[in-house]
C-alpha positions, -999 to +999 in steps of 0.1 A: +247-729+917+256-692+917+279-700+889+247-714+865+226-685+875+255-661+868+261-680+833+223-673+827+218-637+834+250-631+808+233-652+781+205-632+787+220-598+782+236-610+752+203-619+733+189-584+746+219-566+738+212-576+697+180-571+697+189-535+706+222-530+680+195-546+649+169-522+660+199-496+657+211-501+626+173-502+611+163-465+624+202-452+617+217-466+591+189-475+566+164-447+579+136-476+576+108-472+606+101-502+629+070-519+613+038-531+643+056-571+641+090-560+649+072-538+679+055-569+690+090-589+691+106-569+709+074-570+740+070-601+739+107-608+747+106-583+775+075-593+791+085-631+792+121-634+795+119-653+829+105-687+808+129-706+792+106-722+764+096-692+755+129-677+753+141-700+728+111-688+708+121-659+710+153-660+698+139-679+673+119-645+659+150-620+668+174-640+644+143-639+618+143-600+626+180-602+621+178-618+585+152-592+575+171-562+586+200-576+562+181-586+534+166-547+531+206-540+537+212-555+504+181-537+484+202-509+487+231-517+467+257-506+495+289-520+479+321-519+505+334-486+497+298-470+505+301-486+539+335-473+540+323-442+534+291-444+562+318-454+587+345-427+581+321-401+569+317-389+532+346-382+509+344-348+491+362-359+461+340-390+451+331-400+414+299-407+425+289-368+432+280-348+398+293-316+396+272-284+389+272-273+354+290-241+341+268-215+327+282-201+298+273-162+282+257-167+247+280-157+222+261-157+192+226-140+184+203-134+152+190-100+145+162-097+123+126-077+115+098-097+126+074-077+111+088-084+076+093-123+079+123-125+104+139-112+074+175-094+070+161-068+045+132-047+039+125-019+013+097+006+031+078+030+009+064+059+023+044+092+011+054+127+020+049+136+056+043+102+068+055+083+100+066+043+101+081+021+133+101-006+127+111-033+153+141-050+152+142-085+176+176-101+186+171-138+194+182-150+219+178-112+240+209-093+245+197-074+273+228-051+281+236-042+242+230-010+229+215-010+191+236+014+163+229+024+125+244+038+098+232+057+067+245+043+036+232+072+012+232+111+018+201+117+003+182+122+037+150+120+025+138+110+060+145+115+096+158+084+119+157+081+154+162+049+177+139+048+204+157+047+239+190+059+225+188+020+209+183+004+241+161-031+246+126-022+254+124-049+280+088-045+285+081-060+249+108-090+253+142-066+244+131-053+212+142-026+197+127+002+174+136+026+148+115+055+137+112+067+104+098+102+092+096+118+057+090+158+043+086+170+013+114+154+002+114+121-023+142+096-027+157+067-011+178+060+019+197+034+030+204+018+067+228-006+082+218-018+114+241-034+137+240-049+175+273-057+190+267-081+222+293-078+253+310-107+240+322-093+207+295-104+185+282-084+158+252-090+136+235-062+110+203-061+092+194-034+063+160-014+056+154+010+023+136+037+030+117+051-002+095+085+001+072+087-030+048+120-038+010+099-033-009+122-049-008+129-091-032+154-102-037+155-137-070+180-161-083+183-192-068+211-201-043+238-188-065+266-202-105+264-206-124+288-223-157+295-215-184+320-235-197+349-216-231+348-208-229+311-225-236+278-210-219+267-176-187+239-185-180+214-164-146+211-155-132+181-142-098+174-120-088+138-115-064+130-089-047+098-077-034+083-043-012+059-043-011+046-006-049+048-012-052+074+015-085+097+015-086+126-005-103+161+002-108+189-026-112+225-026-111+255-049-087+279-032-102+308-028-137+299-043-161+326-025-133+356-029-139+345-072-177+342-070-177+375-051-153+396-080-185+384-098-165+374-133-168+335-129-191+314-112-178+283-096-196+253-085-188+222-072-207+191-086-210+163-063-187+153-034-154+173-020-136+142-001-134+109-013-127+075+013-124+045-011-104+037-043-084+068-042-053+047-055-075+036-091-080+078-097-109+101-081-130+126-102-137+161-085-160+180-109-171+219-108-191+240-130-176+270-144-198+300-159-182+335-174-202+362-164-174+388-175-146+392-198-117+378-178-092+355-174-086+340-140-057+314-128-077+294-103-056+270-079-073+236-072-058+219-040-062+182-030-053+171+006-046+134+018-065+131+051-043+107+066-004+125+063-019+159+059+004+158+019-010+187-001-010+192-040-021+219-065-028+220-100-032+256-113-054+257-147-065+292-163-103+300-171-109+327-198-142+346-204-146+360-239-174+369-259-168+345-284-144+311-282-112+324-306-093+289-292-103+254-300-091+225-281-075+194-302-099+167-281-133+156-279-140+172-247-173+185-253-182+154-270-178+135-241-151+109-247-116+103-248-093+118-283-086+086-300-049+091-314-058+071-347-082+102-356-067+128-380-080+163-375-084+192-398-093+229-387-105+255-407-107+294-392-117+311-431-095+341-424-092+369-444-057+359-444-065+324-455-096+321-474-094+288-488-100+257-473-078+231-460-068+192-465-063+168-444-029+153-441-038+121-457-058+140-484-083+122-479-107+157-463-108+189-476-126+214-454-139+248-458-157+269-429-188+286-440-203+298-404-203+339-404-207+349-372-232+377-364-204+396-339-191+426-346-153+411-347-121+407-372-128+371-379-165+370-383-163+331-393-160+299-366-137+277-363-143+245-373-127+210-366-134+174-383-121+144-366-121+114-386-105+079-389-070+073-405-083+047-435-053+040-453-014+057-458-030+065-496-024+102-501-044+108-539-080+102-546-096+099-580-131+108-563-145+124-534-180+130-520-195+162-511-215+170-483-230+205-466-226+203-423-256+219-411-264+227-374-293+203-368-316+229-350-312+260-367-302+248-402-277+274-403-245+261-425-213+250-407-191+240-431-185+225-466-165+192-471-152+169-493-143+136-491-126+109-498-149+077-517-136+053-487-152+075-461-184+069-473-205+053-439-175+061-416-182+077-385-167+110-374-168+141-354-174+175-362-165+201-336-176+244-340-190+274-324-230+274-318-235+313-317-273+302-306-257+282-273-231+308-271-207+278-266-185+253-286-206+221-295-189+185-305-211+165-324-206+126-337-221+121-376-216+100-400-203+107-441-235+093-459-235+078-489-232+105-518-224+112-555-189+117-562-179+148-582-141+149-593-110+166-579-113+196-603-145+202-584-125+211-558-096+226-580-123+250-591-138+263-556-142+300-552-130+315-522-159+328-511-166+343-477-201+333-473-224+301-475-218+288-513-252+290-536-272+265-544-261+260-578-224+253-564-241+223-547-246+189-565-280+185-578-292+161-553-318+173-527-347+192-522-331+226-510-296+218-534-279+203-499-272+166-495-289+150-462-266+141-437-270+108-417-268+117-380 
């Protein structure tokens, strides 16, 4: 009997023994927590392990326990060698551990100018006394490079320096920068720029540097004349920017002139101008000669934004009469047209007689005596008139007596060519009433024509010709003139 019950209790630490190595291998082998029916197996065989019916039950639901525990065994894919491993511990040189990557230094790197496309090359113009940054980017960064350059001219028009001694400024992702800054100077310079990383590797980029003199000043004239005690002449400077920078005028020494109390200057308008200074600015100032003088007067035109001075120096005379006529249509208020031809006639003592034109096609003959108390008491007078043809002889020509239109007084005496006849011209003298030079646009009317030996046959005369030397036509022996 002892033997059966001894037989018993073994059995019975067998089955509890299992239980205990499957609940093992669940919590240290697969790492998998004991779900609430496992729990409930285990106290149920502990609380009735002294009834045999339900012990066979029980075993019953351990073996099931059992058959779970492998089947999650085999979700995860241990193959022999992995429980090899588990029980003789891991082996450091398995296939199955990936090892951890080697980080290589990059080599290789592009250097360009980002503000110019991520281009290579650039060409930078700038005016006198102006200031430009340039950034230069490296991609990928090199952090620990220093950046070099290298002048490929010897003009040195402009003054380099790399900011940082050409170190990365790391605060705007390692770029670097290069300032440029001109003078007075103008020309171009060239620049190699070059990064060499720690690795060896060298890239370069290149920038033209251009400085250009912004501002053109161009007048009228070198010399205007004015009439003592005669009308005020506007004078006019026109000057140009070409970065389109804003432009300030100013007469150098304006008051210190006005105060000698020869000329009067006055500015018309505006001294500084914003907009459109690149498409040409006028600055405009009256002139008046009080005196007989002659003054060099300095006009001096300042660009706002680089602080680039210019001067243009033009000469205004004071005389008692104007001795010096211009070749343009100034006074007439537009621009010399070079198809005009132009004849001048002073009546000198030293040359009486009239003149022709080059293309024979004018011949003209002062006849203004002046009332001053000079050597060449007669004006000056000027014809401008359209080129018609390369014909050189005429067979006829009209006559006609230039008047000024509101005193009457006769300005000159000229013949014409037939073709003129209707054709539009200009006529430019002295007006001793304005006490200045007048320009006036006429037009040839249409006259009797009166042969060349007319003309062969003109006296030199000093004074206004009689009416009998006129052609019969008119009221007063003059021929009307078509204004």
């Amino acid at each position: 009997m002892k033997s059966i019950l001894y037989i018993f209790f073994l059995s019975s630490l067998f089955l509890l023994s299992g239980c205990k190595v499957a609940d093992d291998i669940n919590k240290n082998i697969l790492e998998i927590d004991d779900d609430e029916d496992s729990d409930e197996i285990v106290s149920q065989y502990s609380d009735e392990n002294n009834s045999e019916d339900e012990t066979t039950a029980t075993k019953t639901e351990v073996n099931t326990s059992i058959i779970q525990v492998e089947t999650n065994i085999s979700k995860v894919d241990m193959n022999e060698s992995n429980i090899s491993n588990i029980g003789n511990g891991l082996d450091e040189n398995s296939s199955n551990i990936e090892p951890e990557p080697i980080i290589e230094d990059v080599k290789e790197f592009n250097l360009t100018l980002p503000d110019f496309n991520n281009s290579k090359y650039t060409k930078i113009i700038l005016g006198k006394n102006q200031h430009q940054t340039v950034t230069i980017r490296s991609t990928p960064k090199q952090p620990n490079t220093v950046l070099q350059y290298r002048e490929l001219t010897d003009n040195s028009v402009v003054d380099t320096k790399l900011s940082f001694d050409g170190k990365p400024i790391t605060t705007e992702n390692y770029d670097y920068k290069i300032d440029f800054s001109s003078g007075e100077a103008t020309g171009i310079d060239k620049f190699q720029i070059t990064l060499e990383n720690e690795n060896g590797y060298t890239d370069s980029l290149y920038i033209d540097v251009e400085v250009i003199d912004q501002i053109a000043l161009s007048g009228v004239r070198q010399t205007y004349t004015l009439v003592t005690d005669g009308d005020p002449q506007i004078i006019t400077i026109t000057a140009y920017n070409l970065l389109n920078n804003p432009l300030e005028f100013e007469i150098v020494d304006q008051d210190v002139i006005n105060e000698d109390g020869k000329l009067l200057l006055t500015v018309q308008g505006g001294k500084k101008f914003v907009q459109n200074t690149k498409m040409g600015v006028d600055f405009k100032f009256l002139a008046r000669g009080l005196k007989d003088t002659k003054e060099d007067v300095e006009i001096r035109v300042r660009d706002l934004k680089t602080g680039t001075e210019k001067s243009i120096f033009i000469k205004i005379e004071s005389v008692r009469r104007n001795t010096t006529f211009y070749t343009d249509l100034y006074e007439c208020g537009t621009d010399y047209n070079p198809n005009y031809d132009v004849t001048i006639d002073k009546n000198t003592p030293t040359s009486p007689d009239g003149v022709y034109s080059a293309d024979n096609a004018i011949y003209l003959k002062s006849t203004y005596e002046l009332s001053y108390d000079i050597d060449n008491r007669f004006s000056t007078v000027m014809i401008f008139h359209p080129v018609i043809s390369n014909q050189y002889s005429y067979d006829r020509y009209g006559k006609v007596y230039i008047q000024n239109v509101n005193t009457g007084k006769h300005i000159a005496t000229v013949y014409y060519a037939t073709p003129l006849q209707g054709v539009k011209y200009y006529i430019k003298y002295f007006d001793e009433d304005k006490n200045s030079v007048v320009c006036e646009k006429r037009t040839f009317p249409y006259l009797d024509t009166v042969s060349d030996q007319d003309i062969a046959n003109w006296a030199d005369q000093y004074v206004t010709p009689e009416t009998d030397l006129a052609p019969s036509s008119g009221m007063d022996g003059t021929i009307p003139v078509i204004f």
